[in-house]
Each structure stands twice: as C-alpha cells, then as structure tokens.
C-alpha positions in Angstrom: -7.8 -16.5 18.0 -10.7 -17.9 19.4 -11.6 -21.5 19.4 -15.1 -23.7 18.0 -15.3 -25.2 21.2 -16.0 -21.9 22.9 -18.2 -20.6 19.9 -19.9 -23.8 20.3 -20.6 -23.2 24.4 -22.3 -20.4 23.7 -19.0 -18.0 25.3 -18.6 -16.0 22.5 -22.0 -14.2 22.6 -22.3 -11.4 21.5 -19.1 -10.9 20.4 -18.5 -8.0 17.3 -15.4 -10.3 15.8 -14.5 -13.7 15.3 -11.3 -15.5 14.5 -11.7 -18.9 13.6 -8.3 -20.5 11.7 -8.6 -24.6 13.0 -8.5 -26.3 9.5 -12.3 -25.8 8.9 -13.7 -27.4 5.6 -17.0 -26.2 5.8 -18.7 -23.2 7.5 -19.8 -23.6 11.2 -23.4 -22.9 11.2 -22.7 -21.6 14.5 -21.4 -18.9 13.5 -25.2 -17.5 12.9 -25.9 -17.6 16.6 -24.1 -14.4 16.4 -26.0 -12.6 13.7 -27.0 -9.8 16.1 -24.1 -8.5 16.8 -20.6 -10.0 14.0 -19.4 -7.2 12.6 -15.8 -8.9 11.6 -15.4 -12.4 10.6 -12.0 -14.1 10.2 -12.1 -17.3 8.7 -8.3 -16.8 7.1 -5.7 -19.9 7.2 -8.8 -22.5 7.1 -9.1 -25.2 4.2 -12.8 -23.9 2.9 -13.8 -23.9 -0.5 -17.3 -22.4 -0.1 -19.6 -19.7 1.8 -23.1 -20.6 2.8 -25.4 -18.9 0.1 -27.3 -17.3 3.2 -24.6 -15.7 4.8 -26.9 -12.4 4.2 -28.2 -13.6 7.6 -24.9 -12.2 9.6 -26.9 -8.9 9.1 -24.6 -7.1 10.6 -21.2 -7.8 9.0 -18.9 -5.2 7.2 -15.6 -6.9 7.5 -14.7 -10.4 6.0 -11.2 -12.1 5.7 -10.9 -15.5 4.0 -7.6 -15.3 3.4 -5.2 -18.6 2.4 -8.0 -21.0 2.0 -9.1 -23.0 -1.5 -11.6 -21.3 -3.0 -11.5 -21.5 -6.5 -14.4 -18.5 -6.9 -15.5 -15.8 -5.2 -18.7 -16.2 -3.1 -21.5 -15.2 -4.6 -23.3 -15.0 -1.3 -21.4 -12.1 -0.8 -23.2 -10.2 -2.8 -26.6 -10.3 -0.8 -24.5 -8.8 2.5 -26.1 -5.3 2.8 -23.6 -3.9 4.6 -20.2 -5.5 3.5 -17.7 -2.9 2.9 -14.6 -5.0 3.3 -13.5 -8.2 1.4 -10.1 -9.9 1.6 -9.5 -13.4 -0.2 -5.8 -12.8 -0.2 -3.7 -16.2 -1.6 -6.8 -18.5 -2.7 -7.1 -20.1 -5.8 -9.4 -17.8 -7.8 -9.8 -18.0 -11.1 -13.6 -16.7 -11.3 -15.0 -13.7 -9.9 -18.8 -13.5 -10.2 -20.5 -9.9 -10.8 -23.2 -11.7 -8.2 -20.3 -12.0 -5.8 -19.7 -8.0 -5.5 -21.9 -6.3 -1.8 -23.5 -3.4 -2.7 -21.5 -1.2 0.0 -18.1 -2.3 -1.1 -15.0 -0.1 -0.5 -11.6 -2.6 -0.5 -11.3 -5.4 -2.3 -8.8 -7.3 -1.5 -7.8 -10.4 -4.3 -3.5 -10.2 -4.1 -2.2 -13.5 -5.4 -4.7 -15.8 -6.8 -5.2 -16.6 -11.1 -7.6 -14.6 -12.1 -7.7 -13.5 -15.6 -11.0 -11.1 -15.7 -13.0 -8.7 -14.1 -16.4 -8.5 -14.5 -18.2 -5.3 -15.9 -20.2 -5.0 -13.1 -16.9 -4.0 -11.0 -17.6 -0.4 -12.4 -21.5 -0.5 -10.9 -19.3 -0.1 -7.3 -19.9 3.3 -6.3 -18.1 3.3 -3.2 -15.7 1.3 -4.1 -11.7 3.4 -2.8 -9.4 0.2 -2.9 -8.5 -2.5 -5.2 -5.5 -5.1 -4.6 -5.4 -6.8 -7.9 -1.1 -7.8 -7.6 -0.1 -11.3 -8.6 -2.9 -12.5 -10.8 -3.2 -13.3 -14.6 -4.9 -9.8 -15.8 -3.8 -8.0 -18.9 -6.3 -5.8 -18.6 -9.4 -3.9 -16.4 -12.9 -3.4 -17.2 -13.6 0.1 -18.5 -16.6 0.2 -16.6 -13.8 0.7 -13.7 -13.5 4.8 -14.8 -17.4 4.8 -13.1 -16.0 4.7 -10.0 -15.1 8.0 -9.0 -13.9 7.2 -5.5 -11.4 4.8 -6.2 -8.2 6.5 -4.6 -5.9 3.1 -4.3 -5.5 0.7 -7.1 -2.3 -2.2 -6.8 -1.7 -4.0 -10.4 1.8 -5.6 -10.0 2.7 -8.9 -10.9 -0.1 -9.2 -13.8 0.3 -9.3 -17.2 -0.2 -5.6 -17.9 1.3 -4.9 -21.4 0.6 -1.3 -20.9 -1.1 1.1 -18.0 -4.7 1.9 -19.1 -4.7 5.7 -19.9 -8.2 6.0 -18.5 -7.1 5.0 -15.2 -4.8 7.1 -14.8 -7.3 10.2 -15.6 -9.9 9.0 -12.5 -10.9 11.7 -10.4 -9.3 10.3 -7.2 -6.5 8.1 -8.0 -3.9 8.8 -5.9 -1.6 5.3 -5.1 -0.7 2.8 -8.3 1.7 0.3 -7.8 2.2 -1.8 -11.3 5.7 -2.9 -10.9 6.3 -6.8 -12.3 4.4 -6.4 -15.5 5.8 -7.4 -18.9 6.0 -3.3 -19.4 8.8 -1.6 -21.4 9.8 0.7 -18.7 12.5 3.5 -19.4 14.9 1.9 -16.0 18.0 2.0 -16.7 20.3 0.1 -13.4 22.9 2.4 -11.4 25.6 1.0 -10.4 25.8 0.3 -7.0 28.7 -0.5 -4.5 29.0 -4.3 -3.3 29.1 -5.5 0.4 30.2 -8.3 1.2 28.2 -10.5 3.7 31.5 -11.5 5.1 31.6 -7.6 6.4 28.4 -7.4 8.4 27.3 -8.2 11.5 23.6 -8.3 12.4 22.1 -7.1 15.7 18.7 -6.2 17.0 15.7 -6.3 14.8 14.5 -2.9 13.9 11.2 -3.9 12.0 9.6 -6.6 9.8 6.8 -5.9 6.7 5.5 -8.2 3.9 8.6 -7.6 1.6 11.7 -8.4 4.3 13.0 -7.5 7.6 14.9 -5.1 9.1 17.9 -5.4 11.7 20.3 -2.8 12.9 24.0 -3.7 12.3 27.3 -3.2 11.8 29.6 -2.8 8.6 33.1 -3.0 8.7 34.4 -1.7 5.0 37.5 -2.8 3.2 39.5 -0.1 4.9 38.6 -1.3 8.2 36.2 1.5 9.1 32.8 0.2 10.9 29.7 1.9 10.3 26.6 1.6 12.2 24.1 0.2 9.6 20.8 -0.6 8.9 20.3 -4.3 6.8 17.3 -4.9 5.3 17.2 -8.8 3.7 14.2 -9.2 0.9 11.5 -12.1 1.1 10.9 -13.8 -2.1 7.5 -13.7 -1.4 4.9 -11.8 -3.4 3.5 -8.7 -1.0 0.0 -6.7 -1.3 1.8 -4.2 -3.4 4.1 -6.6 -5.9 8.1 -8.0 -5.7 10.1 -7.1 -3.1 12.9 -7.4 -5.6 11.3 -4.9 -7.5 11.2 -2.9 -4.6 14.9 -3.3 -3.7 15.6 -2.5 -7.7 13.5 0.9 -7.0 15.4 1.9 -3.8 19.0 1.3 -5.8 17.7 3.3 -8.9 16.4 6.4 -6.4 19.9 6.9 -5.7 21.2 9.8 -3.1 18.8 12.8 -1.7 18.6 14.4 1.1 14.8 13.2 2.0 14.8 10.0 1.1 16.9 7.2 3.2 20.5 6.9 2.1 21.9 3.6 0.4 25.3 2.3 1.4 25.3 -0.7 -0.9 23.8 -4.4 -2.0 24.8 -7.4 -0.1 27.2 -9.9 -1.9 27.7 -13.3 -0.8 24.2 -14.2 1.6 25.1 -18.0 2.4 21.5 -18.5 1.4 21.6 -15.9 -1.8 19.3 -13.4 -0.1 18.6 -10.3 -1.4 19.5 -7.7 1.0 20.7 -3.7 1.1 22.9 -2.1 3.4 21.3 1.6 4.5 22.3 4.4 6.6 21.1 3.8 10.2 18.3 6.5 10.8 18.7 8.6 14.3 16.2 7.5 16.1 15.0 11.0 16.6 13.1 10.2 13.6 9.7 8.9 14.3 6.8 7.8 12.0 4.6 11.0 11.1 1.4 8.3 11.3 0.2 5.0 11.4 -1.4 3.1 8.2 -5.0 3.2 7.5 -7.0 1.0 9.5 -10.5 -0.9 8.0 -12.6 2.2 8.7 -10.3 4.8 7.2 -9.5 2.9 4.4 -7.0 5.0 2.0 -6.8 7.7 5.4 -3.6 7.4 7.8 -4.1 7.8 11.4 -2.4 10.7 13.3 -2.2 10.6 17.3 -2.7 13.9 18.1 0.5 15.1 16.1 0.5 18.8 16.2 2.8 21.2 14.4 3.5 24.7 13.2 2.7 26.1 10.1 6.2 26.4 9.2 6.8 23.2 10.3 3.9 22.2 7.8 5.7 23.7 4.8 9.6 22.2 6.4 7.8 18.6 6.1 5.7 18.9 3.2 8.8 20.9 0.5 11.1 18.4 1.9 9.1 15.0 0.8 7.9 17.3 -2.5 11.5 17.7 -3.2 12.0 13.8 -2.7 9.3 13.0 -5.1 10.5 15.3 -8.2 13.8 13.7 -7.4 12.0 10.2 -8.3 9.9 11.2 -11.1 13.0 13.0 -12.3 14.4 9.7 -12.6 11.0 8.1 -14.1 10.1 6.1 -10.6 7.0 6.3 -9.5 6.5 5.6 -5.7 2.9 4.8 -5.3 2.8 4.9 -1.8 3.1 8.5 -0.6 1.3 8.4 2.5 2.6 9.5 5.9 3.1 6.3 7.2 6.2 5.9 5.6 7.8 9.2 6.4 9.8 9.4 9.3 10.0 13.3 10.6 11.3 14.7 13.4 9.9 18.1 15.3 12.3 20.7 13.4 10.7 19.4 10.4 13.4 17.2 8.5 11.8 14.0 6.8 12.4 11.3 5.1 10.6 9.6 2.7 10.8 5.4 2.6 9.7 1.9 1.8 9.5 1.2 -2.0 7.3 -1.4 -1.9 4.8 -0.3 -4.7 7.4 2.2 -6.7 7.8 1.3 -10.5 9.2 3.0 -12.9 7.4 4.6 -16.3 6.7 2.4 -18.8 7.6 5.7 -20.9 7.5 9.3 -20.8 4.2 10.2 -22.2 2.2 7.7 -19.0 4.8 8.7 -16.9 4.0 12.8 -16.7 0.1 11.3 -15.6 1.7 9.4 -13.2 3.2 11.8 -11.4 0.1 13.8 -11.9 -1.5 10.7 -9.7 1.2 11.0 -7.1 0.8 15.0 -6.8 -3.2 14.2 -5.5 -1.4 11.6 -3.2 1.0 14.5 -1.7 -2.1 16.7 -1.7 -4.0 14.3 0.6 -0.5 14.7 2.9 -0.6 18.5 2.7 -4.5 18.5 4.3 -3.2 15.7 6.9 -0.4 17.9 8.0 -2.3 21.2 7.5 -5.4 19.5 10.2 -2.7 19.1 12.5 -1.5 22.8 12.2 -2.7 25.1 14.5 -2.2 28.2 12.3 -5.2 30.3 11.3 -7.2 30.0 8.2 -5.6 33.5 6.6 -1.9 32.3 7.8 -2.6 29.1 5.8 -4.3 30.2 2.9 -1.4 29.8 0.7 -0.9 26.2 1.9 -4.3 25.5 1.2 -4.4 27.2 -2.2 -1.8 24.9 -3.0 -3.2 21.8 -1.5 -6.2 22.4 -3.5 -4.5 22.1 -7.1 -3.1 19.1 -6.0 -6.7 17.3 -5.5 -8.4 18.8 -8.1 -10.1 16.3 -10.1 -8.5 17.7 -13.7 -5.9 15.4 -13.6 -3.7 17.5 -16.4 -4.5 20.8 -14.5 -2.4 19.3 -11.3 1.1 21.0 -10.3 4.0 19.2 -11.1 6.5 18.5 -8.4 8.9 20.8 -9.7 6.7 23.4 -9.4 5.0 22.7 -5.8 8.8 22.5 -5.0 9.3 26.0 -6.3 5.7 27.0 -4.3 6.9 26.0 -1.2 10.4 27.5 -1.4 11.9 24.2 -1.4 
C-alpha cells in the first residue's frame, strides 16, 4: 500500500500502479502527476463519493478499483477513459448507473453488492464487454440490449431479484459461467439428507485455505463409534461473495451428493458454539494439486497454466473424469457455473476432482435447465483447448479431441453435446 505522503514527495514517479486506502474523501489531484505512466489505480477502502470529471487525463489507465467506498452512482467520468477495460465498485452504495459512466474498451464490470435496480440500455453498446458481477443488488431483470454483446463469456446474477433466468441470455454465443443462486426462483431442489457431526467431535488443526465464502482447516473427526478420521472442515462466512451465498453454496455441495470426481462429503456440523455453518469433507491427498491458477486482469475469463504439460491420454483421463462429474450435477438439476481449471485438483495419472460450489444453483425447471447445461458444456469446452495446449500430442493424434472440443464452443447453443454424451465420446 503506498502512502500520500510519498505520492506527495514526488517518490512514486513513474509508477504503473497505485494503492491509496487512508480514508480519502476527495480525489488527490496528485494523483495526475502520474498520468504518463498509471496503468492501475486502487483507491478501494477510502470514504469517496465522487471521481474528478477529468480523470480522462490518467491517459493511460486500464484498471480501476473503488471498492468499499460511498458512492451512490457510478462515475460518469469513467466513461471518457479511452482505455479502461477494468472497473470494480464492489460494496458501494449504488443505486444509479449512468450509460455516460460505461469506457468504451470495457471488458469486466465489477458492481457485486450495492442497490441497484436497472441497467441502462446502453450496457448492450459494450462490444468487448466478457465479465459482468451483477450478485447482491436489487435487479429483476437485464437489458435486452445485453444479447449484443457477443463476447460476454461470464455473467454472476445471484442474490437479485430474478423471478426467472432470461431465455435470451442463455442463447449468447459465448456464455459459458452463470451463477444465479439466491433469487426468488422456483427451483426443482429437493434437500438430501445428510449425516450430522457434532462440533463436540472435531478438532481443528492447520489452515488449508481461505476464499470469499469460508475457510478451510485440516482436522480431525472422531465418530460415535470412536473411529478418527482425518478431515477436512470448511466453516461458511455469512458474507455475500462475488458469486452469491455461501449458504447456497454449502446447500449445492450437500445436494451433489457422492461421485467419484467431485470431493466427498462426510457430513454438516451440528452444534458451532457461534452457529456457523460448516461441512465436514474427505481430506484430499495432497498429491492433488490445482491444474491452474484463476484468471488474472489481463486474461479475464482465461486461467493461467505454469507450464503444465501432459499426454494426450492424460488429456482425455482429466477431461472424461470432470465431464462425468458434471452430468452427475445436471443429472441432479445443479448447475455449477464455475467450471474452470482452477478449481480442479489433478494429479499426473490423470484422476481429478472437481470443487468449490460457490456459483452452483440449481434449475429453476427443466425446460432452462437443459440450456444450462448447454452453457456449462462451452465452459468444459474452453477446459478441453486448455488441456489439449498443454498436450504435446500431434495434430492427427488429437483430432478426435479437438472435433469434440469444437461442438462444445460452437456458438449454436442447442447444437452443443450434452454431458452424457461427451461422457460417452470420451469413453468415460
């Protein structure tokens, strides 16, 4: 974080980024004294209601974050930023968002728990536009214009007040991840019965990872027969995340029940002294790694691989076994809206596991719920050309593969595979 003192001095010249968070109420006009070179500006966790209205003059910035501060509308200065791509006013207090207030280069838009109840119109006249975080707002609805935009891939609705899924959404070109959970829907869920674990019965160790909806610690689980078990505990936050309710994500995991690629369930926690939320999972070998990391600014909707390589029949190991988990889930009407390889863990004989919940819903009814898993297939197909561009097998030896992948993205919607049948492809 750097400080206004220093910005001030003049010892932040030139600098590409800049992470101001010291209860600012108004912009620092020094911040212009790097309009040669800011290419990221942070101004998240501040107290500002307001942008200058000639912030155009930060010619070179792409990436803004204004998270967690008062402002009631979006900027319309914004707008006159030639080469903004990337806009994140996460937990303000919108209610207004201006069509003036939309860059002409936009790509994510980032609005996750304000009150806004409209879109504008103009929302559609974003051609580039890939990625929309729309979850805990007031909207009942999108702007048609929306089915315009031809590149958006990732789309997060939760926590609104849809009463149904827009059918025209869900025939864009290039939708590939919906989350929607958390809206006064009438979804087809019916609740499995689970077994109950007693807090009284676990012991918590190290810390095996933390995201938006909870955190996870390794433990141990001794059952009523006096058995222990070497388990992993993952306790909910009540807090609303980028994708919707944790609890709906925990509801999700329960509902998904037992399969052999997704991460085994042992129970719910009964009894939290503070009345957490919290389920009891199978401890994962840590021969399991993550098959990539999440998409950073630049990719936007695109994971990151580290120079993963594999063999083509390694390739078709990873990619049947996560198609199998996914017409397990649609089998039981859950959507998981976040198929990407960053939460698959995979070791090298190919064995995966699919994980983390945190956007799946489940169908509102049958009819929306075959076009959904029509949206997930082009998800699984952007997967099958990550894994097959870390294959070293030769263009012939993949053609299959790649015949396959193809159907997957193809822009027909309706003319996708279903998962039952990419199962059957791949000899699942």
């Amino acid at each position: 974080m750097h400080t206004l003192a220093d910005l001030r001095a003049g010892k932040l010249a030139g600098a590409t980024r800049l992470d101001l968070s010291c209860g600012l109420t108004t912009f620092p006009d020094e911040i212009f004294s790097l309009s040669d070179s800011l290419q990221v500006l942070n101004l998240s966790g501040n107290r500002l209601t307001e942008l200058p209205a000639d912030l155009h003059r930060l010619k070179h910035l792409k990436i803004l974050f204004c998270s967690n501060n008062p402002f009631t509308r979006l900027p319309e200065a914004l707008g006159q930023c030639e080469q903004l791509f990337f806009v994140g006013f996460k937990a303000c207090e919108i209610v207004e968002v201006s069509p003036r207030s939309l860059p002409p280069q936009l790509r994510s838009l980032v609005l996750t728990d304000n009150r806004i109840e409209s879109l504008p119109d103009e929302l559609g006249h974003c051609p580039h536009l890939q990625k929309l975080m729309l979850a805990g707002n007031r909207l009942s609805s999108l702007p048609e214009s929306l089915a315009a935009c031809h590149r958006l891939e990732l789309v997060r609705i939760s926590a609104n007040g849809f009463r149904q899924i827009p059918h025209w959404l869900l025939k864009m070109p290039a939708l590939a991840w919906l989350a929607f959970a958390g809206n006064p829907l009438n979804d087809i869920h019916t609740q499995n019965p689970i077994q109950q674990i007693p807090w009284q019965q676990l012991t918590l160790q190290q810390v095996l990872g933390e995201g938006a909806s909870g955190v996870i610690q390794q433990g141990r689980w001794v059952d009523d027969d006096g058995a222990g078990h070497d388990v992993a505990v993952k306790l909910y936050k009540g807090e609303l995340t980028s994708d919707g309710s944790p609890l709906n994500e925990m509801a999700a995991c329960i509902a998904a029940g037992q399969h052999p690629n997704l991460i085994p369930v042992e129970g719910q926690i009964l009894g939290h002294p503070q009345q957490a939320r919290g389920l009891v999972m199978q401890l994962i070998s840590p021969t399991y790694v993550t098959l990539a990391r999440p998409p950073s600014l630049e990719s936007c909707t695109r994971d990151i691989y580290d120079g993963t390589r594999m063999d083509l029949a390694t390739v078709r190991r990873v990619a049947a076994g996560i198609a199998a988990a996914c017409r397990h889930l649609h089998a039981r009407g859950i959507n998981h809206g976040d198929l990407y390889a960053h939460n698959i863990l995979w070791k090298e004989t190919g064995d995966s596991l699919l994980g983390d919940f945190g956007a799946a819903a489940f169908y509102p009814d049958q009819d929306t719920g075959q076009m959904l898993e029509s949206v997930e297939v082009r998800a699984f197909g952007i997967l099958m050309a990550e894994l097959l561009a870390c294959c070293d097998a030769s263009e012939s030896d993949a053609a299959a593969l790649q015949a396959l992948q193809a159907r997957c993205v193809q822009h027909d919607v309706m003319q996708r595979p279903g998962f039952a049948e990419i199962v059957q492809t791949l000899g699942a």
